[in-house]
C-alpha positions, 0 to 999 in steps of 0.5 A, a space after each residue: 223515742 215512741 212507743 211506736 219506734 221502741 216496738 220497730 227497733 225491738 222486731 226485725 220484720 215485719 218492716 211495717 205493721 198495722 200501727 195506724 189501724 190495729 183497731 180494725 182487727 179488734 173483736 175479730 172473729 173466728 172464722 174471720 181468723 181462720 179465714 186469714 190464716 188460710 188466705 195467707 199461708 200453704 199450711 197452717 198449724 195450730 199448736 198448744 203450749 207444749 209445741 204439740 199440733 192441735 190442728 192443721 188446715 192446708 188448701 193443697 190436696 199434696 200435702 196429703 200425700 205428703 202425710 200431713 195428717 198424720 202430724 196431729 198429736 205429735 209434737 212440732 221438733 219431732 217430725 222435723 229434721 235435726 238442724 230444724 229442731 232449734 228453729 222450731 223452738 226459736 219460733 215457738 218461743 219468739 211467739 210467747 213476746 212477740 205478736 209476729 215472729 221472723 220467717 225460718 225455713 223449717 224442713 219436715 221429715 219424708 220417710 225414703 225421699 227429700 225434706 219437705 221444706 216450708 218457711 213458718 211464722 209463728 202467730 200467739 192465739 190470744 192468753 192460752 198460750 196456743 200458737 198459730 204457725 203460717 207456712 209457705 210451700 217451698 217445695 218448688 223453689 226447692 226443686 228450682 234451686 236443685 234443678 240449678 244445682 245439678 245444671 251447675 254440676 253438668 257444666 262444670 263436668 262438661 267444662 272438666 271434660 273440656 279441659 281435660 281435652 284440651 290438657 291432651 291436645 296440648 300435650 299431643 300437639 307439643 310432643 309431635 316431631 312434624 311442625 304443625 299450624 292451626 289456621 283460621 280458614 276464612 282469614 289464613 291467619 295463623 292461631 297456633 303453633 307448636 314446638 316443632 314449628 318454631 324450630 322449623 321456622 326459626 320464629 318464636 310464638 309471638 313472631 308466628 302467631 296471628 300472622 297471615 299463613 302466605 308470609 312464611 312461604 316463599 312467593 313462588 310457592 304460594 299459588 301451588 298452596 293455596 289450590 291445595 288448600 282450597 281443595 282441602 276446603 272443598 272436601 277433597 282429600 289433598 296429598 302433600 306438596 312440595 313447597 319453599 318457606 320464605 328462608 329457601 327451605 323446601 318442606 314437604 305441606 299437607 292440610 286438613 280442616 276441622 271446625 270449632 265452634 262454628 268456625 272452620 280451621 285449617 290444620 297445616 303439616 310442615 316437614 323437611 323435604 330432603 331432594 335425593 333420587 332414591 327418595 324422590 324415586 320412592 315418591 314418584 313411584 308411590 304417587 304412581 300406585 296411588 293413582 293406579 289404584 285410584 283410578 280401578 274400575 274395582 274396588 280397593 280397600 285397604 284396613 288395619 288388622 282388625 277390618 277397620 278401613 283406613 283408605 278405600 277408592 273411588 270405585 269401592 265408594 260407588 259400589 257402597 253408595 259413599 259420597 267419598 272415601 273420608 266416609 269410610 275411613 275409620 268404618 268396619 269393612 263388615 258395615 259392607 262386606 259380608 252375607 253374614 257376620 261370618 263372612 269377613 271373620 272367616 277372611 280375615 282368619 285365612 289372612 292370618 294363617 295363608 297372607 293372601 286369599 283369591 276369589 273369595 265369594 261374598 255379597 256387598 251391600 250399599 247403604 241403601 239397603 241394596 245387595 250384590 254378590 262380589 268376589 273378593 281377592 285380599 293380601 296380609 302385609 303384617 310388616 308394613 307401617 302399619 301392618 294391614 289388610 289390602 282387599 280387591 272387590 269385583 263384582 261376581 255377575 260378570 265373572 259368573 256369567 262366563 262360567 254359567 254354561 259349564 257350572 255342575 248346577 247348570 249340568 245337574 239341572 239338565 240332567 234333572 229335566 231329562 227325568 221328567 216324566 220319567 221319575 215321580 216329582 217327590 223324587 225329583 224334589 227330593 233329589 234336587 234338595 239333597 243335591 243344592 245341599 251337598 254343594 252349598 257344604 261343599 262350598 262353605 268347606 271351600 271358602 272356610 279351607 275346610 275349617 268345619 267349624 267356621 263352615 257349620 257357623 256360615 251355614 246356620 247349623 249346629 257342629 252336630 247337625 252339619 256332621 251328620 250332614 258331612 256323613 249322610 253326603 258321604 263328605 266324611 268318613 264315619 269315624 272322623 265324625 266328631 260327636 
């Protein structure tokens, strides 16, 4: 075996060096060698026999922020990380036999923020035992590699979340007592099902799935299914149907569609319908209230406890500007109703304590930007399923027109035109203050039912303020002055 070999054998890398014509670099000289050193390394190092920096040479102004300078007389294992140390010493000592060591990633220690990791190789400088180190900046390939990482640890956040997700809708979907299908909506065919469909249809989960939605039904009843679904499709919100599954068994259907991943779904509700007169009654007459209440030409909300609407009709959409009532679901009424944040608190605390408000003057704004003074009459049903909050809303214009010849300002008014000529405008302005004022407390007592506190917030003064004001109009007696 050559010489040559024994040598290849003897170092891992380089895989190839100049053994042909190692002669061209004879008698190089200095800056001949600083000029390679430069050209092929970020940073270079030069180091005594004791591993203490001599000098350094960088082309990267950055590595002056990063306080390079200030590794001159210090020695390398020192301003390195712990785990680098070792590999400080392997290169060093690789360089005293070898004339190229191997490349080792050496991590330099940054006071308050990350390493600073370069990948060396050492270099012997001829007989007195100095040391050429050459390193790469790796500091982009590091941040690259972080960037991965912490994209890595959103994904796998998101893909937690995702199953945790999903770990509920399983559970929900399993628990739920009404047989329920998720269908594809473009190809009616049937993804899923859940226990209580099973039972219902007498199948297993294999015999259901994947099948066409129209075979569990029976003939008849199919067209009356499928205009409901279309309508479900169309975003028109579809009451229940009554409809026959292929077995004869008449179930009470209702559909809604949500989309996933680009695709568009059906969610189909099955429950037994038991034909009797008292229930069918019952629904007949409900379908005849919904009606009626769908077709007011005033507005009818209806929310839970909290203000939160759960059905509102057409009418109330075109007075708020909605497209359609979906748009409300789930909205604070506040988001429409109210002049200030006051108004629907005030409202829903005279709920609370009387069960029903009439003529409750308010404004109701669009989501436009637009605003109308409404009247607004409401009812308290706290044992209903669940317990709510219904509310009827009329616009004031014309209930106020029919009162406006007679109203005490229209009155007031007259009277101070009379004095025209008659009293200095000082006075008259004076008078005509004090007057808009006394009313505006006397309404805001009205609509609070007298609740002072509750008055003075929708008025924008302080408790102390609108009790000197109670006073000064004579609203109050002195001693019931609250200081």
């Amino acid at each position: 075996m050559s010489n040559t070999d024994r040598t290849t054998q003897k170092s891992p890398a380089p895989f190839r060096r100049f053994d042909a014509a190692k002669h061209a670099f004879d008698g190089i000289e200095s800056n001949a060698a600083m000029g390679l050193a430069l050209a092929a390394a970020d940073i270079a190092l030069i180091l005594d026999s004791d591993g203490v920096i001599v000098d350094l040479s960088f082309h990267d102004r950055s590595f002056v922020d990063e306080g390079a300078e200030n590794w001159i007389g210090q020695r390398w294992a020192d301003i390195v990380t712990i785990e680098s140390a070792d590999k400080v010493t392997q290169l060093l000592d690789e360089a005293r036999s070898d004339p190229l060591t191997r490349k080792r990633e050496i991590n330099h220690v940054r006071d308050g923020v990350t390493d600073l990791p370069v990948r060396y190789c050492a270099v012997p400088l001829g007989k007195s035992g100095m040391v050429l180190a050459i390193g790469t900046d790796l500091r982009s390939l590091s941040h690259q590699q972080q960037q991965v990482i912490d994209a890595q640890q959103k994904i796998e956040q998101e893909y937690s979340k995702l199953r945790q997700a999903e770990a509920r809708y399983r559970v929900l979907f399993r628990m739920t007592s009404e047989a329920v299908l998720v269908v594809d909506s473009a190809r009616e065919t049937i993804i899923d099902a859940n226990p209580a469909c099973v039972d219902l249809l007498g199948r297993s989960i294999s015999q259901i799935a994947n099948q066409k939605l129209p075979t569990i039904f029976d003939s008849g009843s199919w067209v009356a299914l499928s205009e409901m679904l279309g309508a479900v499709r169309s975003g028109v919100k579809a009451g229940e149907i009554i409809v026959n599954l292929g077995s004869g068994q008449s179930v009470s259907a209702a559909a809604s569609t949500f989309t996933q991943g680009g695709d568009s779904h059906l969610i189909v509700r099955l429950s037994p319908h038991q034909p009797g007169a008292a229930g069918t009654g019952r629904s007949r007459r409900s379908a005849r209230v919904m009606q009626a209440v769908e077709s007011l030409p005033e507005g009818f909300v209806v929310t839970d406890l909290n203000g939160e609407i759960l059905l509102a009709n057409p009418a109330f959409c075109d007075m708020s500007g909605l497209a359609n009532a979906d748009l409300a679901v789930g909205q604070p009424l506040e988001r429409w109703i109210g002049r200030t944040g006051v108004d629907l608190n005030v409202l829903i605390a005279n709920l609370r304590e009387h069960g029903s408000v009439r003529n409750f003057a308010t404004a109701l704004r669009d989501d436009y930007g637009s605003s109308e003074d409404v009247l607004l009459s409401a009812a308290s049903v706290p044992d209903g399923d669940p317990p709510c909050l219904g509310f009827t809303i009329r616009r004031a214009a014309a209930v106020a027109s029919g009162r406006a010849a007679t109203s005490p300002m229209m009155r007031s008014a007259n009277q101070l035109t009379e004095l025209v000529g008659r009293v200095p405008l000082k006075e008259l302005v004076r008078d005509t203050t004090d007057m808009i004022e006394k009313m505006c407390i006397e309404a805001a007592l009205d609509l609070t039912r007298n609740n002072r506190a509750s008055a003075a917030e929708m008025l924008g003064l302080s408790r102390q303020s609108f009790y000197m004001k109670l006073h000064r109009h004579g609203l109050v007696d002195k001693e019931n002055v609250e200081n």
